[in-house]
C-alpha positions in Angstrom: -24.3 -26.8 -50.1 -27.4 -27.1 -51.8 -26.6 -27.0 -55.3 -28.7 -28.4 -58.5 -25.1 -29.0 -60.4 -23.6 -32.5 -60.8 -20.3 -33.7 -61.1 -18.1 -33.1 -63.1 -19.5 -29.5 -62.9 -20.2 -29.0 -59.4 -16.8 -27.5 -58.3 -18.1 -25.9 -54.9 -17.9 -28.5 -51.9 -17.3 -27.6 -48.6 -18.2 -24.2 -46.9 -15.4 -23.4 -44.9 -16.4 -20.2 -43.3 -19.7 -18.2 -43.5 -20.7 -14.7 -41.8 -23.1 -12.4 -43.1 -21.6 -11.3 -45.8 -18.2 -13.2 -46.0 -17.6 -16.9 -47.0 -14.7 -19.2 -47.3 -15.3 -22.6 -50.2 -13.2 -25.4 -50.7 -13.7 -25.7 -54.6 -12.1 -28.7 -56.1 -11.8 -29.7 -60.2 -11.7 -32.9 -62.2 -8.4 -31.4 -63.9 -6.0 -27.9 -63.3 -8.9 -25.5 -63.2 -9.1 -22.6 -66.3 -10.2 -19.2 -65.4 -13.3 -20.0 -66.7 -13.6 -23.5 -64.2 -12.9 -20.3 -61.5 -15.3 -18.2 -62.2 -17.7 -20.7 -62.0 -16.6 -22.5 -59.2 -17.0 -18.6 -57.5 -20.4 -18.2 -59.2 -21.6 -21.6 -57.2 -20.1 -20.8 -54.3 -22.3 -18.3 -53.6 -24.4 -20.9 -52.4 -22.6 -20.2 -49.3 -25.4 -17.3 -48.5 -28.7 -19.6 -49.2 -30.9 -19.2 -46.2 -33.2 -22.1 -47.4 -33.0 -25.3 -48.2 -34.6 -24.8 -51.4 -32.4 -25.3 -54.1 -32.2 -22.6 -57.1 -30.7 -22.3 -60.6 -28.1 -19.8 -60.6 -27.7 -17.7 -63.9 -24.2 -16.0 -64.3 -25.2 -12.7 -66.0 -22.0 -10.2 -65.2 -18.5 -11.0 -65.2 -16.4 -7.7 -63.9 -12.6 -7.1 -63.3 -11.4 -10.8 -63.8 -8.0 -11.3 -63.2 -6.1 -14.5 -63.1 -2.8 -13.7 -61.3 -1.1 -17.0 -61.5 -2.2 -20.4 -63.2 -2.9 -22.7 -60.8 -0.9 -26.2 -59.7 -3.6 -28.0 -58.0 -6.8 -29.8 -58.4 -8.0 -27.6 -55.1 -8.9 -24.1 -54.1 -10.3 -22.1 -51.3 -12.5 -19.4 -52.6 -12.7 -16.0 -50.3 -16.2 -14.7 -51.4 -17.8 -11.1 -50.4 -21.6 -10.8 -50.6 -21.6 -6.7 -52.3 -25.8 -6.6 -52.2 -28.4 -7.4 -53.7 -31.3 -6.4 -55.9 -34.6 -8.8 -56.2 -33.3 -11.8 -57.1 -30.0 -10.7 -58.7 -26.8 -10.5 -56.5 -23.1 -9.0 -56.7 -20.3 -11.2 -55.2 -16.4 -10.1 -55.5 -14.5 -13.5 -54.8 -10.6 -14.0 -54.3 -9.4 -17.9 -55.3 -6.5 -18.9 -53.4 -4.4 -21.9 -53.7 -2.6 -22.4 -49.9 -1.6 -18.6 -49.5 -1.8 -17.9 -52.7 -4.1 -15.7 -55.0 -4.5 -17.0 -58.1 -7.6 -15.3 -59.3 -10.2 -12.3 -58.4 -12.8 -10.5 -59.6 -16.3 -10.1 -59.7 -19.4 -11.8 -60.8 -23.5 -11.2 -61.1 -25.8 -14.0 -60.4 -29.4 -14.4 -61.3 -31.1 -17.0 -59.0 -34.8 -18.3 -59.6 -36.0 -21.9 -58.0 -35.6 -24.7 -59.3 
């Protein structure tokens, strides 16, 4: 993943799964992640759907329909992303965070993206 966040911020790891517009991340956190950690472990995992190798700054400018179902147990989380379009260099993604089978957290977020 070609991300311009460090650690202890960068929460997006692995990509699991990609298609066109689906994508499975392994997220992991320095501590039981907040809903806020969540969110932005969704926001870089849309990183999932860079074509380039170029990395680019990611602006989080729309937070929709957030809903944290349970509070999560573990350090760890898979996030289900969905790609929903794009306009210029602005893009809709609905996520799903799951810990093993289960969904702790959904919703969905806007990202701005301009190179680094």
């Amino acid at each position: 993943m070609n991300l311009p966040h460090l650690a202890p911020i960068r929460f997006a790891k692995v990509v699991l799964e990609r298609t066109e517009n689906r994508a499975r991340v392994f997220c992991e956190f320095p501590s039981l992640p907040t809903l806020a950690m969540i969110v932005e472990a969704a926001a870089q995992s849309f990183s999932a759907f860079g074509e380039d190798e170029q990395p680019r700054m990611g602006f989080l400018v729309l937070m929709k329909e957030i809903s944290l179902h349970v509070n999560p147990k573990e350090n760890a989380l898979v996030m289900h992303c969905e790609h929903k379009g794009s306009f210029g260099m602005t893009s809709e993604l609905f996520f799903e965070a799951y810990m093993g089978a289960e969904k702790i957290a959904d919703g969905t977020v806007m990202i701005a993206l301009q190179e680094v």
